[in-house]
C-alpha positions as CSV (number, residue, x, y, z in Angstrom):
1,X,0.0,0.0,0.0
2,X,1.3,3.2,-0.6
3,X,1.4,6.2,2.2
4,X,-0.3,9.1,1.1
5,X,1.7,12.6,1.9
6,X,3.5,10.2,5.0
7,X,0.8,9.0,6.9
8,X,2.0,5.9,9.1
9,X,0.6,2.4,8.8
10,X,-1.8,2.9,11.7
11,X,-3.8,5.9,9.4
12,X,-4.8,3.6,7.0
13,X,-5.7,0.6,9.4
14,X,-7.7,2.9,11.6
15,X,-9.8,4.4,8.0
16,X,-10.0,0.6,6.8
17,X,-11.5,0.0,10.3
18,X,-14.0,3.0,10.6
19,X,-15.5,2.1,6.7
20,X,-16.0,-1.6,7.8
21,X,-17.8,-0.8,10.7
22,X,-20.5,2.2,10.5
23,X,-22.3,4.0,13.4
24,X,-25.6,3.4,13.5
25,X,-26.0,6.7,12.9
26,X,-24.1,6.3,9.7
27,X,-26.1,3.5,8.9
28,X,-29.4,5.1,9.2
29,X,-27.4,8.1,6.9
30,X,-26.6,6.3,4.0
31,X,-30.2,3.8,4.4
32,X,-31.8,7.5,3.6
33,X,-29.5,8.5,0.8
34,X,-29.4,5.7,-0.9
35,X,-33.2,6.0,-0.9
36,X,-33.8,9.7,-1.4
37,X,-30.3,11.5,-2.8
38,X,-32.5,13.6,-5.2
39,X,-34.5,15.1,-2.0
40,X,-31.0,15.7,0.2
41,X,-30.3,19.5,0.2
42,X,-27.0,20.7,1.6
43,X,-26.2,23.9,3.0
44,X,-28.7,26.9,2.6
């Protein structure tokens, strides 16, 4: 794997980590976009 502007090892096990195992709040996130991105407004 290659490091990305230096970051160690531990970076990328840590963000491999995190993507495998969502928050149920992130869960509930993407369960909504992936059912409604046309009706997801962001910002003002």
């Amino acid at each position: 794997m290659s490091m990305f502007y230096g970051a160690s090892n531990l970076i990328f096990e840590n963000a491999k980590a995190l993507r495998n195992n969502p928050t149920h709040a992130e869960l509930i996130m993407w369960g909504y976009l992936k059912t409604s991105p046309l009706e997801v407004k962001v910002g003002n």
